[in-house]
C-alpha positions as CSV (number, residue, x, y, z in Angstrom):
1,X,6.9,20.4,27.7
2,X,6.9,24.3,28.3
3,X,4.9,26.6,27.3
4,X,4.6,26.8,23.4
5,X,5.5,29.8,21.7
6,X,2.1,28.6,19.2
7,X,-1.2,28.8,20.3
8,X,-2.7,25.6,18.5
9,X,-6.0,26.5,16.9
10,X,-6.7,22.7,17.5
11,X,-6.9,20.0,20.9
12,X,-3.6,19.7,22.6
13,X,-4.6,17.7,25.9
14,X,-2.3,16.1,28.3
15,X,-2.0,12.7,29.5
16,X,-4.4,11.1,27.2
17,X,-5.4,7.5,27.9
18,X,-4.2,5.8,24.2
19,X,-6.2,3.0,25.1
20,X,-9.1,4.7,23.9
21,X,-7.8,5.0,20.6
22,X,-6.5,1.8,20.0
23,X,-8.4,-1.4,17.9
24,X,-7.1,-3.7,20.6
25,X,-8.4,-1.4,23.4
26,X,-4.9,-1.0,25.6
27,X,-1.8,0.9,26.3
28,X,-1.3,3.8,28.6
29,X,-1.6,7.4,28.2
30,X,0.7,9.9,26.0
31,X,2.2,13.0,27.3
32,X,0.4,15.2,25.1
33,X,-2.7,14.4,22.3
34,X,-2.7,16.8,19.5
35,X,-5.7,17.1,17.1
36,X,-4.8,19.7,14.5
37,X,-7.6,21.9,12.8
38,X,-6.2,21.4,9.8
39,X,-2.5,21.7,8.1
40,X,-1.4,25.3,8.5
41,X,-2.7,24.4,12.5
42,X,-0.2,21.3,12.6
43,X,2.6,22.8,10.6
44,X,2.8,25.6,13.5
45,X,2.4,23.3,16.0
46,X,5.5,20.9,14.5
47,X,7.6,24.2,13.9
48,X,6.8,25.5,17.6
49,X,7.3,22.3,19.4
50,X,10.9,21.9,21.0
51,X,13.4,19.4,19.2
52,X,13.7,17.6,21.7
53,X,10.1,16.3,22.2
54,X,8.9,13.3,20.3
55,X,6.3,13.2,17.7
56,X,4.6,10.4,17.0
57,X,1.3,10.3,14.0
58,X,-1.4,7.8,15.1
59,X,-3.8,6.5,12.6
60,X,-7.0,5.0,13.9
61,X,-5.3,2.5,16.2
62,X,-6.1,-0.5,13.8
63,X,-2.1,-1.9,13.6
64,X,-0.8,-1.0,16.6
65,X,0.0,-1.8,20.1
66,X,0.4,1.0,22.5
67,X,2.8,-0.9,25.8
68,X,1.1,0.1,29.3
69,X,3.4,2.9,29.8
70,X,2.1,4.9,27.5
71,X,4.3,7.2,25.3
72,X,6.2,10.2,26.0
73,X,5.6,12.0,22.8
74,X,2.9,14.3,21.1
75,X,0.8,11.7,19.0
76,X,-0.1,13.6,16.6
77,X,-4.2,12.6,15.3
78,X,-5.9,14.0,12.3
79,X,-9.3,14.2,12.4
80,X,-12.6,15.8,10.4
81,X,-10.1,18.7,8.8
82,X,-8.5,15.7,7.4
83,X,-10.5,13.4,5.6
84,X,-11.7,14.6,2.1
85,X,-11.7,12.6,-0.8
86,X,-12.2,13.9,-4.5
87,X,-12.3,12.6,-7.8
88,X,-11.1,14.4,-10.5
89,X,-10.6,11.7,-13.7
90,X,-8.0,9.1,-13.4
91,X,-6.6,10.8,-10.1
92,X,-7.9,10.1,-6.7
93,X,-7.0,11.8,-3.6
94,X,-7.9,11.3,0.3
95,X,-7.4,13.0,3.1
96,X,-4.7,10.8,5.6
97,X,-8.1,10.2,8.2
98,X,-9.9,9.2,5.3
99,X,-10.6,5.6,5.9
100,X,-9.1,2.9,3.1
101,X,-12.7,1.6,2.7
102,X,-14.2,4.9,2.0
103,X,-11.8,5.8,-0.4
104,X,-12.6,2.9,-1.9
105,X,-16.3,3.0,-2.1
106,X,-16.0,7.0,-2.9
107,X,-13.8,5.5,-6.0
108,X,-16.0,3.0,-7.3
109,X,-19.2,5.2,-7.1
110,X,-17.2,7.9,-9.6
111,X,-16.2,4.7,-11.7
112,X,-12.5,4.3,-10.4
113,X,-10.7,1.0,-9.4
114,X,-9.2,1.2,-5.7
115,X,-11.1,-1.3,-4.9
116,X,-7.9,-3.5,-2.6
117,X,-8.3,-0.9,-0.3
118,X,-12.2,-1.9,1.0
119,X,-10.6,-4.9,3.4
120,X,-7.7,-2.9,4.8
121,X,-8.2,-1.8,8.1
122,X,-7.2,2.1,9.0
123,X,-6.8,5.5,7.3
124,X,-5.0,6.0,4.1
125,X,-2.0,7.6,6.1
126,X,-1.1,4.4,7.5
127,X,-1.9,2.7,4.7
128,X,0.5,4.6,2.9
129,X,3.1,4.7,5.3
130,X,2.9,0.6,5.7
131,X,2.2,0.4,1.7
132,X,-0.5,-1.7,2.5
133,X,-1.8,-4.4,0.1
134,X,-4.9,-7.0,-0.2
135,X,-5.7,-9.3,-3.0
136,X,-2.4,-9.2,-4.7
137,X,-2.4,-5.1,-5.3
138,X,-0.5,-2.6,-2.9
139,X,-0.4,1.0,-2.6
140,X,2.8,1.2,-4.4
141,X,1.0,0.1,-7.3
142,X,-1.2,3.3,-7.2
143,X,0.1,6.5,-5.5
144,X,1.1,9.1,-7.4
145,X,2.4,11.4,-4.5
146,X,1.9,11.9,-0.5
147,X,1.5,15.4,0.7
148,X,3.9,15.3,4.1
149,X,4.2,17.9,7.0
150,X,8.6,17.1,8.3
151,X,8.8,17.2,11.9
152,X,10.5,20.7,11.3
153,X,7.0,22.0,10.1
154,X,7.7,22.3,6.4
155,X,4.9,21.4,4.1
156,X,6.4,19.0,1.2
157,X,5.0,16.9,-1.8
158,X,6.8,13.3,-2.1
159,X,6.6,11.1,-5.1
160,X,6.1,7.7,-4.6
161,X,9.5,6.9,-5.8
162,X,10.9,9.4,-2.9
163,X,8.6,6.8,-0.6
164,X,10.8,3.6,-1.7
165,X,7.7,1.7,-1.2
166,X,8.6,-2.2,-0.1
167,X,6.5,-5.2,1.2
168,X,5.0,-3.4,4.4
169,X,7.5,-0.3,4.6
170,X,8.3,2.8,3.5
171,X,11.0,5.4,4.0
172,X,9.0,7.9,5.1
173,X,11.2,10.4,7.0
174,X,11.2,10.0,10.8
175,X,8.4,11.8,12.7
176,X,6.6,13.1,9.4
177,X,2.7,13.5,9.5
178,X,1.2,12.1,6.1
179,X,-1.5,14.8,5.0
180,X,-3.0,13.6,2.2
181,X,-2.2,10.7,-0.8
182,X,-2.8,11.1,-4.8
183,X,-3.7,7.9,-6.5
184,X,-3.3,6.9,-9.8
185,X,-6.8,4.6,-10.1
186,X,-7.6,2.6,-13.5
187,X,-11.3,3.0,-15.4
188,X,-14.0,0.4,-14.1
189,X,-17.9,-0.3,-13.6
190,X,-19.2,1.5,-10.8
191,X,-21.4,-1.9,-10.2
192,X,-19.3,-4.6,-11.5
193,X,-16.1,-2.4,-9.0
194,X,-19.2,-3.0,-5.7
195,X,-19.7,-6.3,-6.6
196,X,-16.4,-7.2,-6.3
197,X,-15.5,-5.4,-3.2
198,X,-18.9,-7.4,-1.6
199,X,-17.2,-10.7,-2.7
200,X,-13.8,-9.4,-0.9
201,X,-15.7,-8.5,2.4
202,X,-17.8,-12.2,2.3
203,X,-14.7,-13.7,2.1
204,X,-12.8,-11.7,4.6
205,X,-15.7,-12.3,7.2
206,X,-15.7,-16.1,6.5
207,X,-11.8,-16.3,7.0
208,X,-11.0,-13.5,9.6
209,X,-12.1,-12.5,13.2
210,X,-13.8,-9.1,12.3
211,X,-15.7,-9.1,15.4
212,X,-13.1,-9.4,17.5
213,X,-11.0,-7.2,18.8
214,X,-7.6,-7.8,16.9
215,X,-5.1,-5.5,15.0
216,X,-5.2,-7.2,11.7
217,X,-2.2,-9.4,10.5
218,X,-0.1,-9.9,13.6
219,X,3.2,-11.0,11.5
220,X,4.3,-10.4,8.2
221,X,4.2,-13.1,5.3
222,X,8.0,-14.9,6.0
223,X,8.0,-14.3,2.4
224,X,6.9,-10.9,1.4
225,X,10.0,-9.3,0.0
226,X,8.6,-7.3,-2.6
227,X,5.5,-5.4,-2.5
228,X,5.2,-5.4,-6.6
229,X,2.5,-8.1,-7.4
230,X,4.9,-9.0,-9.6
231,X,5.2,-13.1,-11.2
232,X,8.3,-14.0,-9.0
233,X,7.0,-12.0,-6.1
234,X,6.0,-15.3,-3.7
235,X,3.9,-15.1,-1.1
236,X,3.6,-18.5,-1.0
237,X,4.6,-19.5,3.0
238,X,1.9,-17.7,4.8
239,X,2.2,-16.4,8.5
240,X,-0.7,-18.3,9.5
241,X,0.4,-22.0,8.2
242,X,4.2,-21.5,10.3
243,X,1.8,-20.5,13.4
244,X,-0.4,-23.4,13.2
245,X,2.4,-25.7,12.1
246,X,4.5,-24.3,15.3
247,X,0.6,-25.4,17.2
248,X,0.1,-22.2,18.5
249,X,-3.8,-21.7,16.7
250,X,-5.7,-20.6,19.9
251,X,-2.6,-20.1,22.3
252,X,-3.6,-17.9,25.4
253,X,-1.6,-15.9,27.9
254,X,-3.6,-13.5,30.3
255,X,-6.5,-12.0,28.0
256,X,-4.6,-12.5,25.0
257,X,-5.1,-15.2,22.0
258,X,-4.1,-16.3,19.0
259,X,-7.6,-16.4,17.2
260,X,-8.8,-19.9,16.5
261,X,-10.3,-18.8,13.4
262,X,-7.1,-17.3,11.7
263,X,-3.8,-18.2,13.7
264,X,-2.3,-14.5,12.3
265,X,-4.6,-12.4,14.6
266,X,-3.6,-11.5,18.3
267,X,-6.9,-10.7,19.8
268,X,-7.8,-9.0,23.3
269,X,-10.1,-12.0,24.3
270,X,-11.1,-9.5,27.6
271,X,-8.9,-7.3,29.4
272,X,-6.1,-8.1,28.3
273,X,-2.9,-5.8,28.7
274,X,-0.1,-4.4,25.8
275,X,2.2,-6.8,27.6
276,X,-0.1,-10.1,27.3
277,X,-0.6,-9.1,23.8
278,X,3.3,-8.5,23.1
279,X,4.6,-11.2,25.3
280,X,2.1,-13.7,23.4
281,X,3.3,-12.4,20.2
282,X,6.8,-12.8,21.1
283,X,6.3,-16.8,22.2
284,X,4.5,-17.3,18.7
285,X,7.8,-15.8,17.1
286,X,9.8,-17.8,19.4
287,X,7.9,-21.4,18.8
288,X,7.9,-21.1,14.9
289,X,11.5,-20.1,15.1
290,X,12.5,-23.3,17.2
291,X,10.1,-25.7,14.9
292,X,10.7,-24.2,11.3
293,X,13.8,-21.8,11.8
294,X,11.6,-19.0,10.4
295,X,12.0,-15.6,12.2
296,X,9.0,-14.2,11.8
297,X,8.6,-10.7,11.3
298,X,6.1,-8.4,13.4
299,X,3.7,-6.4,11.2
300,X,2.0,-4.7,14.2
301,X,3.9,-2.1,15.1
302,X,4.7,-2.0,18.9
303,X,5.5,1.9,20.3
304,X,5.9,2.7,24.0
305,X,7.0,2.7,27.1
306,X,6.8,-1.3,29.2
């Protein structure tokens, strides 16, 4: 990348080891890091960068696997300038680094109900992007808007209709940086809304390898079509039964596993690399196809150069 025509009032650093950045500790480096000081800094930045050179927003790492070749694109990481959450009556809205748990927490201390988000690894960006969802509820049953910089540099507002919010997807458009979210949250308890997001971290502790170093769910449910909570939404057939029933519950390849505890976590057991983590994946996907003749669907997303 030449010479930009902006200064950026933020980092821009080269050839910066991802790894770092990353739940499951690997990948290699990006051509460029960017860490804007805040959106007028990153909308001058998008606008000055050449189109020809790849933009790619990173979260906190938590669902993703970076391959060992890195990537050749400005990742695009939003930091302190970035992470505000205020309450303002039935209306909630976080900064895209604010993390899903502390938007929760911030919620339910102002008497607010967002409370699905306290087990959902990452930053509201991501979780808005993947429409993320715990305990039967999903973003799309909240948001109100997302405040989006375009790859071109224009600042927009989208509604959450404009989103087309599925099970795990959005239509986000290509290479936009999510800013900030507006959430729609329902009345509640400040004490009974803590109680009950205690209850959902006890229970994700006692089911889920939090102490390892995973990315969350590895696959998608084989079921989740919808993302409405609705009646006829199933989400009956669960990765983790097709895994175990394909006997692949502890598999190992390299210093990648499939977690005993919960067979829908890919874990960096000790120095593993992106491609022991991928390749593993890909054998699950390939073992449940040939027993059940269920494709299943990755919900890690995979960016990078091999």
């Amino acid at each position: 990348m030449d010479k930009l025509s902006y200064t950026p009032r933020g980092a821009l650093t080269p050839n910066y080891p991802l790894a770092d950045l990353t739940w499951l500790r690997v990948g290699g480096p990006a051509d460029w890091l960017f860490q804007p000081a805040d959106e007028a800094d990153l909308s001058a930045c998008l606008a000055a960068l050449p189109a020809d050179v790849a933009v790619f927003p990173m979260g906190v790492g938590s669902n993703l696997i970076v391959r060992d070749g890195g990537l050749r694109a400005v990742v695009i990481r939003l930091g302190r300038g970035f992470n505000a959450i205020t309450v303002e009556g039935e209306t909630v809205t976080a900064g895209a680094a604010a993390l899903d748990a502390h938007v929760a927490r911030k919620a339910a201390e102002a008497g607010r109900d967002l409370t699905f988000l306290r087990t959902i690894p990452g930053a509201i960006g991501g979780a808005v992007r993947m429409n993320a969802g715990c305990y039967g509820a999903y973003v799309a049953d909240a948001l109100i808007s997302a405040r989006v910089v375009l790859r071109s540099g224009e600042v927009v507002e989208m509604a959450a209709e404009d989103l087309h919010l599925a099970y795990r997807s959005s239509t986000l458009p290509d290479q936009a940086v999510i800013v900030s979210a507006t959430f729609r949250a329902a009345a509640g308890d400040p004490a009974a809304l803590a109680a009950r997001m205690e209850e959902q971290i006890a229970k994700r502790d006692a089911s889920q390898p939090t102490k390892a170093r995973s990315a969350g769910s590895t696959f998608r449910n084989p079921s989740g079509a919808s993302s409405t909570g609705r009646a006829d939404d199933s989400q009956e057939l669960k990765a983790w039964k097709v895994i175990d029933a394909a006997g692949m519950r502890g598999a190992t390849l390299g210093g990648a596993q499939i977690s005993p505890m919960h067979s829908n976590f890919l874990i960096n057991a000790g120095g593993a690399t992106a491609r022991d983590l991928e390749t593993l994946g890909e054998e699950v996907r390939k073992k449940v196809l040939q027993t059940q003749g269920i494709s299943l669907e990755w919900e890690i997303m995979r960016v990078g150069e091999y």
